[in-house]
N, C-alpha and C positions, 0 to 999 in steps of 0.2 A: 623280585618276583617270586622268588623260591627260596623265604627264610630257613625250609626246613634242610635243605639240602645238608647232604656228611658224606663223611670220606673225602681222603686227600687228593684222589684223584679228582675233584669236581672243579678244581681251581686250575688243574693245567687246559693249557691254548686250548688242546683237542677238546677238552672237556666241555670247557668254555664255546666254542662252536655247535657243541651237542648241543647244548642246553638253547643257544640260540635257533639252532636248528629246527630242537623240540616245540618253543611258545612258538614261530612257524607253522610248525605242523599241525598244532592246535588251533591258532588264530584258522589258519585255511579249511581244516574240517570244521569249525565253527562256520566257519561261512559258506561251507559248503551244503552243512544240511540246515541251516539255518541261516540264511544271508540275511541279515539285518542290517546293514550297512557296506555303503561303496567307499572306497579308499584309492584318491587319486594322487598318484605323489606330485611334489613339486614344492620350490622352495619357502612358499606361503602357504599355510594350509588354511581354509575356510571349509567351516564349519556348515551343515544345510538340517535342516527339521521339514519335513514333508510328511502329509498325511498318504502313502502308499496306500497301506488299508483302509478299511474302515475299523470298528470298533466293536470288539467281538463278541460274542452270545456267549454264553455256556461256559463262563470260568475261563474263556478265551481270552489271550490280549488281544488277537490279528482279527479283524473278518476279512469281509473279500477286497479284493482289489478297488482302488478309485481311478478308473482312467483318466478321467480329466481332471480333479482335483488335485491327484498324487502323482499319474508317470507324468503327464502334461508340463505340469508344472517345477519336477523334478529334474526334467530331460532339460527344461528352459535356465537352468542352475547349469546343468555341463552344457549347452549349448554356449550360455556366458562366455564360462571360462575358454571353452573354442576360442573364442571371439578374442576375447582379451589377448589368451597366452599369443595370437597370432599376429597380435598388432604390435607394431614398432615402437609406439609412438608411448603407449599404455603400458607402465610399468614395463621399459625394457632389461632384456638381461633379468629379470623373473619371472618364473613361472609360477601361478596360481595350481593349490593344487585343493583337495576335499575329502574330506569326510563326510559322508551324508548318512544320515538316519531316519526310519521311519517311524512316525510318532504313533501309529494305525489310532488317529483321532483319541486319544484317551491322553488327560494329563498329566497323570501317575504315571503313566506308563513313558512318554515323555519325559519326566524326569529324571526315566531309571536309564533312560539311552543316552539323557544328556549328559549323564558325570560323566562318558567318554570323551568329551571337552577339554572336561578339567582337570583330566589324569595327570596332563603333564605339568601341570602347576601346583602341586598337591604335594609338597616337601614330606617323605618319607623316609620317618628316622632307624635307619639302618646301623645304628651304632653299637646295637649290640648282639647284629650279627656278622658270624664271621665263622670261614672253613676253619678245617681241624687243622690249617695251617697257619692258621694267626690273619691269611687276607683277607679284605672285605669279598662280596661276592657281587658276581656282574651281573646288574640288572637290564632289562630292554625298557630307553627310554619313547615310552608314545609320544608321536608327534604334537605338538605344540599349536592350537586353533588361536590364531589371532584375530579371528570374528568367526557370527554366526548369522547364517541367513535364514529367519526363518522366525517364528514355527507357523503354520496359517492359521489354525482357531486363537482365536485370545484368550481361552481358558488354558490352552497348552504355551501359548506365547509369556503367560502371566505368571505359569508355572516355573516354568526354564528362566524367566527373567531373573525371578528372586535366586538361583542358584549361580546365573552366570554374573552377576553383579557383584556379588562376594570374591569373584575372583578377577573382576574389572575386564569382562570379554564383551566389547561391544557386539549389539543386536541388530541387524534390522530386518526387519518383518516384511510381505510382501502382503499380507491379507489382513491381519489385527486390526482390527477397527476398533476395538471396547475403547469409551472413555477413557476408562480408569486407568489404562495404558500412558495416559496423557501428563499424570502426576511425574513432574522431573527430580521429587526426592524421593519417590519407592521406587522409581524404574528409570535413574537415571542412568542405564546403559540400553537402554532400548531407545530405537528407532522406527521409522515405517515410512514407506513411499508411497504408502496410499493412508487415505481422510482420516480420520477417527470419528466412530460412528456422531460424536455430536452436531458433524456436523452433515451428516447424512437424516439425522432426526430433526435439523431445522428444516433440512429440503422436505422429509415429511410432512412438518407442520405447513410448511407456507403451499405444499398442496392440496392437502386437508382442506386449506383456506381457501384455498382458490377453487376449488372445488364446492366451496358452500358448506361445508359437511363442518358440523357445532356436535356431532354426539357419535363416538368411534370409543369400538374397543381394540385392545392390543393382545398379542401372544406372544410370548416368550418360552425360547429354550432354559432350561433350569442352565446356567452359569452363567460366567462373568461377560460373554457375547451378548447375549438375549436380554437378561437381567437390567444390564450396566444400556443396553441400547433401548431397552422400553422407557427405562430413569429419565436417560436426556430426554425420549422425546416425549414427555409425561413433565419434564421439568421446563423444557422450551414451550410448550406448548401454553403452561399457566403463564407463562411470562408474556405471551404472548397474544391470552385472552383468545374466547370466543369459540374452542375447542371445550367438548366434556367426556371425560371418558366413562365409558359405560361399566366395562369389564375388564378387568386386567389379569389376564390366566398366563400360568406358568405350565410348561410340559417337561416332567418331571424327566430325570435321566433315564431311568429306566424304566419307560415305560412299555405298555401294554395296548392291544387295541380299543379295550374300553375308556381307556385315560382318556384316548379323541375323540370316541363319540360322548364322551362324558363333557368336552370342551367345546365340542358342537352344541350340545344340548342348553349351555350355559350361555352362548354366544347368541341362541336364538330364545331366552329369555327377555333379552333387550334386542329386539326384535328389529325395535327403529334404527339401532345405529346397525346397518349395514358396512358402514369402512370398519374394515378390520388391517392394522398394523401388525406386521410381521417381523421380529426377530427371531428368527430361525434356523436352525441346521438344514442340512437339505432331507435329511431321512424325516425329522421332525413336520415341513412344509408338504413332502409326501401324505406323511399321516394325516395331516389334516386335510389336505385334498383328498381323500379315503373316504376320510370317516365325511365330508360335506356329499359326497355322491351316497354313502349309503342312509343318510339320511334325507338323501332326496329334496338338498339343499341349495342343489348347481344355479348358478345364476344369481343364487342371491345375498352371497356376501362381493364384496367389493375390497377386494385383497390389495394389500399396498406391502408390499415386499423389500427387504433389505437389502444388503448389498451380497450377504449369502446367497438369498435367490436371484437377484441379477438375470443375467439371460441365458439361462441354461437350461438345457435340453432334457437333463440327466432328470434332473430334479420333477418335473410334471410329465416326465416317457408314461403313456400310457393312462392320462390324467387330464389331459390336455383340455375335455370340456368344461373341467371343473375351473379351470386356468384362465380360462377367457376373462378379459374385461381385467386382470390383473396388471397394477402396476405396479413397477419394479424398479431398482436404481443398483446404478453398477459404476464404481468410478471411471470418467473417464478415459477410455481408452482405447486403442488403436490396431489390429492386426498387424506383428512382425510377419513381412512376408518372408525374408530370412529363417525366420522360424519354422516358418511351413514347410520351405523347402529343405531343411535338415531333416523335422519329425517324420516326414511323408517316405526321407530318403532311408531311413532306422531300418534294419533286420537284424535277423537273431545270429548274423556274422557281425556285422560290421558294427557293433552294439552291444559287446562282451562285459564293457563295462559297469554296465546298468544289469545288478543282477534279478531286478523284478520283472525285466523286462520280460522275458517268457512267457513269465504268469500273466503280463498283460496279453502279449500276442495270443494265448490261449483265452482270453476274455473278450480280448478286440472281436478278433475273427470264430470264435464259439467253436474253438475244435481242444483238441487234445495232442501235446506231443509227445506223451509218452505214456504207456499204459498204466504209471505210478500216478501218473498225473491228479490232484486233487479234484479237479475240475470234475461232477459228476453230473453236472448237467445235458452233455453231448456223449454221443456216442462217438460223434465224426475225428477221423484222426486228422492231423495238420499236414499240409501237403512240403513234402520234405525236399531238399537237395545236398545234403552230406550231413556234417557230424556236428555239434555243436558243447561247449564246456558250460555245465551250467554252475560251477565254481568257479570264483578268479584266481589266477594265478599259473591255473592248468593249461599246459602247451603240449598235448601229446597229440600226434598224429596219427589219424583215425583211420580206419579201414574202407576201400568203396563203399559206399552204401549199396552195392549190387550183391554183395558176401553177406550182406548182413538182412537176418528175419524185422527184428523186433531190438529198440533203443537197448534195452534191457539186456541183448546181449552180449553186449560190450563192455566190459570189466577193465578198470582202469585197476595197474601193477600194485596204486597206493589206493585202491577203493573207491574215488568217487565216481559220481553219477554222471556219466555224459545224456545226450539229449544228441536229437536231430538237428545238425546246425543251421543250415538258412530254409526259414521258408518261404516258399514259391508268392505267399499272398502277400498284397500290397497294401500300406495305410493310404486312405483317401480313394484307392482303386476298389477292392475287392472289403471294404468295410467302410463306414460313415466316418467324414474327419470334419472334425471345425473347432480352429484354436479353442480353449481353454479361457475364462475370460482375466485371468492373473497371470497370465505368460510376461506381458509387456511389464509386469512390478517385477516378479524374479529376475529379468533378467538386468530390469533398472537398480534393482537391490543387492545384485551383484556388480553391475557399475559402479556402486555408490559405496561399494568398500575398496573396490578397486582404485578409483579414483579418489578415495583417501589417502589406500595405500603407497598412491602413486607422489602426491603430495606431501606427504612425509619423508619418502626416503630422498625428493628432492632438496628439502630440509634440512635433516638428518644426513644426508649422505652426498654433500654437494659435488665432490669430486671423488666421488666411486658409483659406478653401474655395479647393480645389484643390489642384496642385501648386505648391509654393514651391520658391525658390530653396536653399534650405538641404536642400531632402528632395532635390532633382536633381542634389545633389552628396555626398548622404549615405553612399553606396557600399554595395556588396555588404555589408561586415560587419557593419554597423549592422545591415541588412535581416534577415541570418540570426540576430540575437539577438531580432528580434523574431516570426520563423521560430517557432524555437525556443518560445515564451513563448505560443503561440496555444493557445487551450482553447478551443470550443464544439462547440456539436451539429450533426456534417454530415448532409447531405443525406437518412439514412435516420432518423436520430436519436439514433445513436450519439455518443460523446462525441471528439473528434478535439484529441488532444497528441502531442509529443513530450518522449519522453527526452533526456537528456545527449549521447547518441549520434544524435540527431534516428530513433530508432525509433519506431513506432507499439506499441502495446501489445497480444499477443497474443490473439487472440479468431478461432478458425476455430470452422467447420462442418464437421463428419465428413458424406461419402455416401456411398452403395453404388449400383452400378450394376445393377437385379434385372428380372425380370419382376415384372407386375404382374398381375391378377388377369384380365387381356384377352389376358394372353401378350406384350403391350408392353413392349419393355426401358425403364427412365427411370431419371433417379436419385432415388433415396430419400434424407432425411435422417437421418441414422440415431445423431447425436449433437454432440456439438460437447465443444474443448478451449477452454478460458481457465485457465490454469495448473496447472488439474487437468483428466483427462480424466473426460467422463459420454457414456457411449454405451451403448443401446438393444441389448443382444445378440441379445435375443429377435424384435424386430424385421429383425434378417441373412439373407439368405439367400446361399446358396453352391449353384458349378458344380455340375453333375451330379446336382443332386435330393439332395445330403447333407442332412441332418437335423441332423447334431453339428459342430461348430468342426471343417472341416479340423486336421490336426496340420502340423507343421515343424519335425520336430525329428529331432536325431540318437539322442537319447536319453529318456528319461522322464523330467519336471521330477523331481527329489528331494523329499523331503517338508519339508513347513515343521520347519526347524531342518536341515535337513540340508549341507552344501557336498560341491562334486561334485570325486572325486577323477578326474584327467583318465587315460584310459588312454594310455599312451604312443604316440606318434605319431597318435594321433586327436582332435586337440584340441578337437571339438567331441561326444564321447562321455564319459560317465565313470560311475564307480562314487558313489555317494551318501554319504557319512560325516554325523554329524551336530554339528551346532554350539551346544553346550550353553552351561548359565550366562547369563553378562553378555556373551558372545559373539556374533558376527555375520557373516555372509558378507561379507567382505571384496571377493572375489573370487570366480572360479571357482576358484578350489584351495582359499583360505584361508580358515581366520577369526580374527578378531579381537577382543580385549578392547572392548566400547564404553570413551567417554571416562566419568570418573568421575560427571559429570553425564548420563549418558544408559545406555539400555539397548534391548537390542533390539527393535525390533518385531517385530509378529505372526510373521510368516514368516522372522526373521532374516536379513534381506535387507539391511539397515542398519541403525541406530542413532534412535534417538526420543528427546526429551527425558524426562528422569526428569519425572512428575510432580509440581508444589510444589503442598502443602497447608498451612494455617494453620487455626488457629482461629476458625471462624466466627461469626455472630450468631446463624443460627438451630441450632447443634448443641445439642446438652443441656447439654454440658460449659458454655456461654457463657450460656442462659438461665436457672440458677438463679441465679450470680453478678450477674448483669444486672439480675433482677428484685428482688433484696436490694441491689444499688448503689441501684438507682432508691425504692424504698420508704423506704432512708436517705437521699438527695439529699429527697426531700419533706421527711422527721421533722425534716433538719436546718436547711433553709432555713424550716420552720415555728418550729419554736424559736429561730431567729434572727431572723425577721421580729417574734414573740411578745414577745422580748428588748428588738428598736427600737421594738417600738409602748409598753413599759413601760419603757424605759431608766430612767424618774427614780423609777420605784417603791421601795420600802423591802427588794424580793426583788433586785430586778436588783442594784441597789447593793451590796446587802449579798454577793452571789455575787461580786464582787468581776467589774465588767465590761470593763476591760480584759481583764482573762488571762481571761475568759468568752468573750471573741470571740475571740480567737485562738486558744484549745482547740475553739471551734467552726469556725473556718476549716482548723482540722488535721482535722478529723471530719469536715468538705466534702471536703477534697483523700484523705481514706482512698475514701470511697466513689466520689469522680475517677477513682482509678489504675484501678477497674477495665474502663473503656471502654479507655480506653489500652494496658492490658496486653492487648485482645481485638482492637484495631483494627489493619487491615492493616501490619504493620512498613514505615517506609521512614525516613527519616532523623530526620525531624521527627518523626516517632512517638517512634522509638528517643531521640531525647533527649528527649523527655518524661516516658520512663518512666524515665531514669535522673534526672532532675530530683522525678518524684512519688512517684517507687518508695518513697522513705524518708521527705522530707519531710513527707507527712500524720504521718504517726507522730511523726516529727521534732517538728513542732508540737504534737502534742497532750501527748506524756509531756511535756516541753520545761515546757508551761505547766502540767500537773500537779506537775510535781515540784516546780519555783518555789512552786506552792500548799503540798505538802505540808512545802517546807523553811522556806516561812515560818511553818505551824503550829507545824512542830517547835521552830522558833529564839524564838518568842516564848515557849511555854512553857518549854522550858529556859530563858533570861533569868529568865521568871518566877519560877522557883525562885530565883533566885539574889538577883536584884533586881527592884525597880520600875522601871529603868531601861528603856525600852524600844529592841530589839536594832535593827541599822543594817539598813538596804536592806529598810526590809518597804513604804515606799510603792508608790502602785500605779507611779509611776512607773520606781522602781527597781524592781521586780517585772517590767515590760516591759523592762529593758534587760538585767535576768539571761535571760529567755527569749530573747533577740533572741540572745546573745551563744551559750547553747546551740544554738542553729537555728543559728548562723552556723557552727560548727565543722561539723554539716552540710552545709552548700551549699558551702565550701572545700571538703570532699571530693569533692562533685562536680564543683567550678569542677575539681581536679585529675585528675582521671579525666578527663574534657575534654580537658585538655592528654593528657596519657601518651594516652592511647585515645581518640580521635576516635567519636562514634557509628554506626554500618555496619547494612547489616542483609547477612545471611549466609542462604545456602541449603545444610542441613545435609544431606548426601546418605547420611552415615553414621548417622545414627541410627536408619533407616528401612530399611535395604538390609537385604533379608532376601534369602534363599539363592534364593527363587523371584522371577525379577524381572517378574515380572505384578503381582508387590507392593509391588514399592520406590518408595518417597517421599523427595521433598526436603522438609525442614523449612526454610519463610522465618519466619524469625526474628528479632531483633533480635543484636548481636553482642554478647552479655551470657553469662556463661557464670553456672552454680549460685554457683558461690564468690563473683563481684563481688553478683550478687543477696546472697545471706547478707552480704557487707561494707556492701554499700549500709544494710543493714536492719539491722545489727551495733553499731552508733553507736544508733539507735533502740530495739533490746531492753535495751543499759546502760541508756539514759534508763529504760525501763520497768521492767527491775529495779530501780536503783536509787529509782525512786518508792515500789516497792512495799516496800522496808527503811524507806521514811520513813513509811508508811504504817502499816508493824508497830509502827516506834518509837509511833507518834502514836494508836496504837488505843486510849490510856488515855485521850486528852481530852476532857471532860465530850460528851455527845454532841449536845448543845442549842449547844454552845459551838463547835463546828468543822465542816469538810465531810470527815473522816478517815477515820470510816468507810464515807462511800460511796465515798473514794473507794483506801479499802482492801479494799471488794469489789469495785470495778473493776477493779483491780490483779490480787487473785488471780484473778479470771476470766479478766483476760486473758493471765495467764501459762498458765494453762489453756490456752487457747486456742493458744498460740505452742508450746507444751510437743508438742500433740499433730501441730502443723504441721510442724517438725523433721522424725519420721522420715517421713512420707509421703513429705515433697520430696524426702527425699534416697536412701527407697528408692524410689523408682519411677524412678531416674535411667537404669535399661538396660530399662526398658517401651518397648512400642510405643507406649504411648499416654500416653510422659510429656511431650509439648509440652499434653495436655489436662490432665492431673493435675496437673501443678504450678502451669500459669498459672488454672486453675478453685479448687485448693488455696492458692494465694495470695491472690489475690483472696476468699473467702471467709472468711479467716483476717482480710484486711483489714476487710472487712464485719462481721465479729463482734467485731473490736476497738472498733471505731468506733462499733455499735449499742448495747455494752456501758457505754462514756462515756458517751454521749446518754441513754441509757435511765438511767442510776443517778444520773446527775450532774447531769440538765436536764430530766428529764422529769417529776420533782416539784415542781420548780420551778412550772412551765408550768402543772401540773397547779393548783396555788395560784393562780396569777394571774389562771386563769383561771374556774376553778368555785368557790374561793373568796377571793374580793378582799377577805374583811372581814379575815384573816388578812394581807394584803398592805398592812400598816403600820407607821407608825414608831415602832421601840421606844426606848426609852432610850438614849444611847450611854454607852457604860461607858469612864471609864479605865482607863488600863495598870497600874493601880493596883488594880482588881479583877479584872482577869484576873491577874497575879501572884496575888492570894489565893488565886485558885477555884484557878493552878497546885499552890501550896505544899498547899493542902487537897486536892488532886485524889493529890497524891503522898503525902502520908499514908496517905490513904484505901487507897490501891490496894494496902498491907501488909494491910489488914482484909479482905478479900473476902469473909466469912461478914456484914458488916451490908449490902452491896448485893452485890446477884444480879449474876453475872458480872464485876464487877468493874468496876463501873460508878460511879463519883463523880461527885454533883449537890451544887452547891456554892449555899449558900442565901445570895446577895446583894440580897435585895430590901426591907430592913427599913425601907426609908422610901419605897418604893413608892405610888403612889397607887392604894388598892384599885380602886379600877375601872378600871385602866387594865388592856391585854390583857398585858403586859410582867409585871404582880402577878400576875394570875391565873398563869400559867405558872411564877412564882416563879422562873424561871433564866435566868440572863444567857448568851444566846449570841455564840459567839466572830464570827459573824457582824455585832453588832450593834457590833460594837467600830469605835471610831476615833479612829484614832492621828494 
């Protein structure tokens, strides 16, 4: 601190406390006749930027006080920490402690308060100083800010940024709205808990819009607030079509009164566009409500205001006609009642530590406390009740106020100034109060470091309360990732994150500024934006007793579907054309094709997704299918259960129960596919149904036809010999069906390989000429023909069963399952026969994703009810109602089935001695009459075992 110091005494203890004693003495008279900053100790220090002043005239940096911009919002910073240090739960065993500065609105000036920051990370090479005793010398280290709350303009936030970034001191903002904030590699240590103006400028445009209004000028403060907030909404706004700006004026930093009537004069050159867009300061929004009354303007601009003018009072005191019919936008938010009840509870005792505070209570209440007092507005003195320090640190004990004239005569031993300590007036009582409308962000933006802080050193510090060594050297970056990652509910109840970008998430309040039903102007709410706008029309009122939506326009909006052809040299006038088809306003001249998947909205204004529709559960097309799957999922899991509970029966065995259950697992998986073929398409679907599509059928002809080739092959043998033919066990009868399934599922295994499963949204099938109509079909990526291939392997199986079923319709009919299962056959070619042309005419219907997939599926259901029903459900029917029929007959050699064969084919030349041509072959001739086997007198080919 004092390179220059000499002599040997300056390094002994005593010395050494002098010197400490000395920067003391001067930090405290620094602050005593200059308070520029509050200094709260405590184990964490946070940093604060508040605009206190305003922005000075006359080679000034300070002007006057901001009551509600600066103590309001300043007080809601120690109010925080209040709140925090008190709570258990929130960083326990630390105390938050501050540093606060005031920016007095100027960003130079701001940057000159902020290197108070970053004193103490500022390595200062003392190496080649040293007392006349060879020691180093002892410096006083400044406390150490490991964040910064603040600053509220974004010209001053933008400033401070670029300085605290270099030394990695996380930001965040309570009021910063500028875009430009938003870039996360120039300002990736800033933050903010409220919008960025961009998206304050959508909510703009989409009122604009909705308001009718095609022709609006804008104003802007000269910086990066105003500037950066006309850009977006001048940049949203072309993106967005149908907007024209007229005028775009900037009001220059230091301006003058003529600058605004010079901006008035310019604004009513364009005459027509009455909406006028405001980004503004609040001295700036003054101005121009001035200079609009001295030109005798009121009523007829149509003011649309930032989130600086919001709903403040300050800002149009004394203006308020000119204000009317203005609409305004303020991020959402909330009154801390908490808050009121601390600000209201503040006096110039209990409030020591706020050293502006005075100077506000001299502005609140328009008196004076002390004859030095700057305030020359009032003459009135402030009504007093003892003594008051208007330096911190001062603890001297004051004299009655009944001994004493005038503030002034009281003389402190080391000089400073005291003041009258409490006075008698009350905030809210004896002066106007109404929160502030950024309270509820400072005190969230203080949460929202807290609740970092609090997060890391759980981290960092898992088994120590307090701060540890490892969190006090964790650094800015650490800090701002966990900045970043905070979620909870601030102060109002709202949910408080950040983006990638450390944004907060759009959520304002729409106002109007109206009379009210007393004649009282106030502001009204009149809507609010969160990504979409919803505002209250009917609740607006506008200047001059209008009834209807002022206009702002140069022209007549064009009709929905129309694009405006521009009249030459009038770029915000035009002729109307309209924009037919799958077309779109583009722009203001053009239109455009939408993209294949998309079609215009209502008004042709842009592009909207096509519609995707599928086939639902509860449409008709899906409930008749459904309720036919599910009545066969019963029949078939009842005759299979029916099957295992009688497997050893004389029915079961003889049905031959191997190929009985896997013809019933193919009859399961027919009535399967039809959930599958209706259920929402997505990957897994889609290979499902390429997997069941054929399958079920697969299985079932598969083990019919195995059945019917071994009828066939044993009675032809039979004719021929008693030798019985190869591969008719059951076990070889499973490895023939296994081996047909199998060339099945290789067709799929390879449609796999070549074509991967998808699912596809068909936009052509559906695109009719009116695009109020057009659908996307999601679908599976399956086209008619792989469908038919899939299922193509499965109608060979089926036909070919059914030749083996024609060949085998001679054998005795006691003696085989042939003929049912050569009326299953023809039924179900029936049934396939008539399935063909449906599917394949109704391929250019609108409504063939429902015809075909309802037409398959019921095609599947009919095949599958048609096996069950001819081939098992007599069965069942025996087992169940009559069990005396359900036993063991005789088993026959292959040696009598040969005869019945060779007799069976004889016979079948005779067809006049049996009716239809039916041969019963009489093998019972040593039968035991009473047995059930004589009575019946015929050997069935069921009863055979080979």
């Amino acid at each position: 601190m004092f390179p220059n110091v000499k002599g040997d005494m300056a390094c002994f203890p005593w010395r050494v406390f002098w010197i400490i004693q000395a920067l003391v003495d001067v930090t405290l008279s620094q602050e005593t006749y200059a308070p520029h900053s509050i200094r709260i100790e405590g184990d964490l220090t946070l940093g604060g930027l508040f605009p206190v002043h305003a922005r000075g005239v006359s080679g000034e940096p300070c002007g006057d006080i901001k009551k509600e911009n600066g103590i309001h919002r300043l007080e809601a910073m120690l109010y925080a920490l209040d709140q925090i240090n008190s709570d258990d739960e929130l960083l326990p065993n630390i105390t938050l402690g501050a540093r606060v500065l005031d920016t007095c609105s100027r960003d130079t000036y701001a940057l000159e308060q902020s290197l108070t920051f970053v004193q103490a990370l500022i390595q200062k090479d003392t190496s080649d100083v040293r007392c006349t005793n060879g020691e180093p010398p002892v410096f006083v280290k400044p406390e150490k800010v490991v964040g910064v709350i603040g600053a509220s303009a974004s010209s001053v936030s933008i400033m401070v940024a670029n300085i605290l970034r270099l030394f990695q001191i996380p930001q965040i903002s309570y009021a910063s709205t500028a875009p430009e904030l938003s870039d996360d590699r120039r300002y990736d240590f800033f933050s903010r808990v409220v919008p960025p103006d961009s998206f304050q400028a959508q909510a703009m445009v989409d009122i604009v819009k909705l308001m009718g209004w095609n022709y609006v000028s804008t104003v802007a403060s000269e910086g990066s607030y105003g500037e950066k907030g006309v850009e977006a909404f001048m940049q949203i706004s072309r993106e967005a079509g149908g907007i024209c700006i007229a005028q775009s004026l900037k009001i220059p930093h230091d301006h003058k009164q003529a600058d605004f009537d010079k901006i008035i004069r310019q604004l009513l050159d364009t005459s027509l566009a009455r909406a006028v867009i405001i980004f503004a300061y609040d001295e700036d929004i003054r101005g121009i409500l001035n200079a609009s009354k001295r030109a005798d303007q009121v009523g007829h601009f149509l003011w649309i205001g930032s989130d600086s003018w919001g709903a403040k009072n300050s800002t149009i005191q004394g203006l308020e006609d000119a204000a009317i019919g203005a609409v305004t936008i303020l991020p959402k938010r909330a009154t801390v009642e908490g808050f009121d009840n601390y600000f209201t509870s503040r006096t110039l005792e209990n409030n020591r530590r706020n050293v502006w505070f005075a100077e506000f209570w001299e502005e609140n209440f328009n008196c004076k406390l002390m004859s030095s007092s700057k305030k020359e507005d009032t003459s009135r003195k402030c009504t007093v009740f003892g003594l008051f320090n208007r330096g911190p640190g001062l603890r001297h004990q004051a004299p009655p106020p009944s001994t004493l004239q005038q503030p002034q005569d009281i003389i402190c031993s080391r000089g400073y100034d005291l003041g009258w300590a409490e006075g008698q007036e009350r905030i809210g009582i004896d002066s106007y109060y109404e929160q502030e409308g950024k309270v509820q962000f400072v005190i969230d933006a203080v949460y929202a470091m807290a609740h970092a802080l609090h997060n890391m050193q759980k981290d960092l510090c898992p088994d120590q309360s307090g701060v540890c060594g490892e969190m006090e050297h964790a650094g800015g970056k650490k800090l701002l990732k966990y900045i970043r990652s905070v979620s909870f509910n601030g102060s109002t109840g709202t949910s408080v994150t950040f983006n990638r970008n450390g944004d907060a998430p759009g959520r304002y309040n729409l106002f109007q500024y109206q009379m009210n039903i007393n004649s009282t102007p106030r502001y009204k709410v009149i809507g609010e934006w969160a990504e979409t706008l919803k505002l209250h029309i009917n609740e607006m009122q506008w200047p001059n007793g209008e009834m209807k939506i002022p206009i702002s326009v140069c022209s007549l909006p064009c009709k929905t579907g129309q694009r405006k052809k521009i009249v030459k040299g009038m770029p915000c006038c035009w002729h109307c054309e309209p924009c037919d088809g799958y077309q779109y306003q583009f722009d203001e001249t053009s239109c455009k094709l939408c993209a294949y998947n998309m079609r215009p909205n209502a008004n042709h204004t842009g592009c909207q997704p096509i519609p995707i529709v599928k086939l639902e559960w509860h449409s008709p097309w899906a409930i008749i299918p459904v309720f036919l799957a599910m009545l066969g999922i019963i029949a078939t899991t009842f005759v299979m259960a029916t099957f295992i509970r009688y497997n050893d029966t004389p029915i079961v065995r003889a049905s031959g129960r191997e190929l009985s259950y896997v013809l019933l697992t193919g009859i399961f998986l027919c009535y399967i596919i039809t959930f599958v073929m209706i259920a929402m398409p997505d990957i897994a679907v889609c290979s499902f149904r390429r997997i069941f599509l054929g399958l079920g059928m697969c299985i079932s002809y598969a083990a019919l036809l195995t059945k019917t080739n071994r009828i066939y092959r044993i009675f032809e043998e039979g004719k021929k010999s008693v030798t019985p033919p190869k591969l008719i066990s059951p076990t070889s009868q499973l490895a023939i069906t296994s081996s047909l399934i199998s060339v099945q599922l290789l067709g799929v295994l390879i449609w796999f390989g070549v074509d991967p499963p998808n699912t596809i949204i068909d936009y052509d099938e559906q695109k009719t000429i009116n695009p109020d109509k057009a659908r996307g079909v999601l679908k599976c990526d399956i086209t008619d023909l792989q469908i038919i291939c899939s299922l193509g392997y499965s109608i060979l199986l089926m036909v070919t069963c059914t030749i083996y079923a024609i060949k085998t319709r001679g054998v005795p009919e006691n003696f085989n399952e042939a003929k049912p299962i050569g009326f299953t056959m023809y039924t179900t070619c029936i049934v396939w026969l008539a399935f063909i042309p449906i599917f394949f005419g109704t391929a250019q219907s609108a409504e063939k994703l429902y015809i075909q997939t309802t037409t398959l599926t019921i095609s599947m259901n009919l095949s599958a009810s048609v096996a069950l029903g001819m081939l098992y459900m007599p069965k069942v029917y025996v087992i169940i109602f009559h069990p005396e029929l359900n036993v063991q007959k005789r088993k026959r050699s292959f040696k009598a089935v040969a005869t019945a064969a060779t007799m069976t084919s004889r016979l079948s030349h005779k067809p006049s001695d049996r009716p239809n041509g039916e041969a019963k072959t009489e093998l019972c001739e040593n039968v035991d009459p009473n047995s059930l086997a004589a009575k019946k007198k015929y050997v069935s080919y069921n009863d055979l075992v080979i």
